[in-house]
C-alpha positions in Angstrom: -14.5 4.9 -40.4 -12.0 3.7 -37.7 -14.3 1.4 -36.3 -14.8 0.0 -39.6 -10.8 -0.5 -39.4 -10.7 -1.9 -36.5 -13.7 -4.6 -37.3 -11.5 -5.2 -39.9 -8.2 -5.3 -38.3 -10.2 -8.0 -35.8 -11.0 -10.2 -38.9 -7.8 -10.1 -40.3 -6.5 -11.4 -37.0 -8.5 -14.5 -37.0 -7.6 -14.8 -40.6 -4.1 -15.2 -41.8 -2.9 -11.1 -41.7 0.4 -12.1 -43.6 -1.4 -12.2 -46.6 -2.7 -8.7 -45.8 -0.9 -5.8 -48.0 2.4 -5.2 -45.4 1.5 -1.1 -46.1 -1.9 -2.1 -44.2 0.1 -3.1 -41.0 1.1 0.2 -40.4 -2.9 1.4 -40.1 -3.4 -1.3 -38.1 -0.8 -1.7 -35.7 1.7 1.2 -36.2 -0.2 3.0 -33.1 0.1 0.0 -30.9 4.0 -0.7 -31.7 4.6 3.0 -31.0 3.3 3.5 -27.8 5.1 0.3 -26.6 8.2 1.5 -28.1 8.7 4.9 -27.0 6.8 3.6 -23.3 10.5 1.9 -23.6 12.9 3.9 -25.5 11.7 7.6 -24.3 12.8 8.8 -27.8 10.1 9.6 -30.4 12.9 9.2 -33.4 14.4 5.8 -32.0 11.0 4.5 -31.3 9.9 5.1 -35.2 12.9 3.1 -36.5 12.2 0.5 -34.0 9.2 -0.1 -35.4 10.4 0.1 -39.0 12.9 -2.3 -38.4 9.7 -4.4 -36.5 7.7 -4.3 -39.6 10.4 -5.3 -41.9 11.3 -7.9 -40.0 7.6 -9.3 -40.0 7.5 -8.7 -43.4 10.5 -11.1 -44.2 9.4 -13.3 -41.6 5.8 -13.3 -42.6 5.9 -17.3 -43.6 7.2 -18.2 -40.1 3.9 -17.0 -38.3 2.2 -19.6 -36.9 -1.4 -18.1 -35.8 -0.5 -19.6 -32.2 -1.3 -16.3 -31.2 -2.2 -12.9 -32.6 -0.8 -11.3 -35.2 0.1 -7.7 -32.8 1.2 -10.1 -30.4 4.3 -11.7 -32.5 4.7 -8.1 -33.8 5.1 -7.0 -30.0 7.1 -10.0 -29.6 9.8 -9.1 -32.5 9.6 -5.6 -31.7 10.6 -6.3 -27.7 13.3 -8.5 -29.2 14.6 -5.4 -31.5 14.1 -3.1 -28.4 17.0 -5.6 -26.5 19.2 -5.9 -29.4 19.4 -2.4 -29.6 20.2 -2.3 -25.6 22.8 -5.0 -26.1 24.6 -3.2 -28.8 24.5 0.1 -26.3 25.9 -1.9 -23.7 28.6 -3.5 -25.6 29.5 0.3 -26.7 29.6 1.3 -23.4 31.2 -2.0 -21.4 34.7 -0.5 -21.9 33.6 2.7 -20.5 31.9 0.9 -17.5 35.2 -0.8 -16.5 36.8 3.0 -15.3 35.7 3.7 -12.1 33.5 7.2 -13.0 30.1 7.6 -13.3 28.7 10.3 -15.3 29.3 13.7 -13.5 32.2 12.9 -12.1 30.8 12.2 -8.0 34.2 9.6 -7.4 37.6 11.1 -7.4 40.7 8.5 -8.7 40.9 7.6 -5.7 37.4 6.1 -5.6 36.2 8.8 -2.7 33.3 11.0 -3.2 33.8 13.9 -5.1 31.5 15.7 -3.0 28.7 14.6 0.0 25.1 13.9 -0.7 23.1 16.1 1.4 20.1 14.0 3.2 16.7 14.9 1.9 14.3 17.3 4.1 11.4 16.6 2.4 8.6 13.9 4.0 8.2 10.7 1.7 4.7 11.2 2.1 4.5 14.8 0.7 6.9 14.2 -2.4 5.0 11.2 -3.4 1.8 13.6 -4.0 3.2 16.2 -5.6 2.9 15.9 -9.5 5.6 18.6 -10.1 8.3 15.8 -8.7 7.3 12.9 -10.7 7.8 15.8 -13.6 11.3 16.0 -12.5 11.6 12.4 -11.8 10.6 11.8 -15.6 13.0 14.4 -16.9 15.9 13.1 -14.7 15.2 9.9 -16.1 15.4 10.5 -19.8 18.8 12.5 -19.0 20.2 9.4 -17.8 22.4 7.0 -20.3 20.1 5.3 -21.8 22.0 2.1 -20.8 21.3 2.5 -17.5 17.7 4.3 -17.5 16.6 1.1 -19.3 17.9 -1.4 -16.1 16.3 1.1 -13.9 13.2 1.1 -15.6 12.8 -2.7 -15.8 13.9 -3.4 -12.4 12.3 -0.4 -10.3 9.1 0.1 -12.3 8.1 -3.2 -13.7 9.9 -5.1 -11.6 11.6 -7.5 -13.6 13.9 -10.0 -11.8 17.7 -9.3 -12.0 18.1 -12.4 -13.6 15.9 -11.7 -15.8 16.9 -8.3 -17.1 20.9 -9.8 -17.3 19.4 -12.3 -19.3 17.4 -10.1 -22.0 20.3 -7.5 -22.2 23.2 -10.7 -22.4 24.6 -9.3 -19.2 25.9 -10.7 -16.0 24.0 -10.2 -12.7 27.0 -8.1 -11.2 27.4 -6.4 -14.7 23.1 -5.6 -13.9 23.9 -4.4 -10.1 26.1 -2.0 -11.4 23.9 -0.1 -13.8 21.3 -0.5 -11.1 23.6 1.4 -8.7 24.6 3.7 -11.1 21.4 4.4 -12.2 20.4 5.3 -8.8 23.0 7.5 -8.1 22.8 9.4 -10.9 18.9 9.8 -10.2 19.7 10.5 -6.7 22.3 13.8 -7.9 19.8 14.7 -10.7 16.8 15.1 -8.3 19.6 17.1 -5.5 20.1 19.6 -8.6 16.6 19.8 -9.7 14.5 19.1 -6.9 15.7 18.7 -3.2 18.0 21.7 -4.1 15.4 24.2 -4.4 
C-alpha cells in the first residue's frame, strides 16, 4: 500500500500535482516537510503550523508553479522561506532586548565585567567527542537556548552557512549575526559548565 503511494506520488510529480486534491499533499509530502521543519525548529508544535502555513500557501499559490522543478522541492522551498519569516519576526521581537548589554543568565554585571569566571575544561577533546552522553547534553543545551540565537548557531556551526549568508536570510546585519553567534556560544559554553564539565 505505501509503495503504491509513493509510485503514485512519483507520477503525480512528473504530472502537474496542483491539480491533485490539496488534502492529498499532506499523504504525500506532510512526512517530508516535517522532518525538515522540526530538523530546524526543534519544536514538534511550531514545526506542525509551519507546515500548515506551507501547505496553504501552496495551495493559494498553486497557479504560480512552474514544473521547473519538483513539486516537494517548491514546497521545501516555501516552507524554508516560512521557517525565516518566522526567525525574522523573533528577531525583530527581540532586537530591543539585544541592544542591553545582558545575555541570558545574567554572566555580565552593568558594568560589562563578568559576573562570574569560566572555569577551563579538564576533559580531553578527543574523549568528549566519543562520548554519546555529551552530544545528549549538547542537544538539550541547544534547544534551551533562545531560539533566536540557537537558529544562527545552528546554521553557522553545523551547516556551515556563510555569515553573509545567514544575515541575509534572517534580514540582519553581519555584526547584528556576530553577536548571536557570540551569544550563542556563550550561553552553550555556561550550559554545558552546569550540565556537563560540572559533574
Amino acid at each position: 500500500m505505501e509503495e503504491t503511494r509513493q509510485t503514485v506520488a512519483v507520477e503525480q510529480e512528473k504530472s502537474c500535482p496542483t491539480s491533485v486534491d490539496p488534502t492529498e499533499w499532506v499523504d504525500l509530502y506532510g512526512d517530508l516537510l516535517m522532518s525538515y521543519a522540526v530538523a530546524r525548529l526543534r519544536k514538534q508544535d511550531l514545526a506542525e503550523d509551519m507546515v500548515q502555513e506551507t501547505f496553504l500557501a501552496a495551495w493559494k499559490r498553486r497557479q504560480e508553479f512552474e514544473q521547473r522543478s519538483k513539486f516537494s522541492t517548491w514546497l521545501i522551498a516555501i516552507l524554508r522561506n516560512k521557517i525565516a519569516d518566522h526567525f525574522r519576526a523573533a528577531g525583530r521581537e527581540l532586537h530591543s532586548n539585544e541592544d542591553s548589554d545582558e545575555l541570558p543568565g545574567e554572566l555580565f554585571t552593568k558594568s560589562g565585567k563578568w559576573s562570574r569566571q569560566l572555569t577551563p575544561w579538564n576533559a580531553a577533546p578527543d574523549q568528549v567527542a566519543e562520548d554519546r552522553e555529551f552530544w545528549s547534553v549538547f542537544a538539550d543545551c541547544l534547544a534551551e537556548m533562545p531560539a533566536h540565537l540557537s537558529y544562527v548557531y545552528r546554521l553557522r556551526e553545523l551547516n556551515s552557512t556563510a555569515v553573509k549568508e545567514i544575515g541575509a536570510q534572517l534580514a540582519i546585519s553581519v555584526s547584528n549575526v556576530a553577536v548571536r553567534l557570540h551569544r550563542a556560544r556563550i550561553s552553550l559554553r555556561q550550559c554545558l559548565e552546569e550540565k556537563w564539565f560540572q559533574e
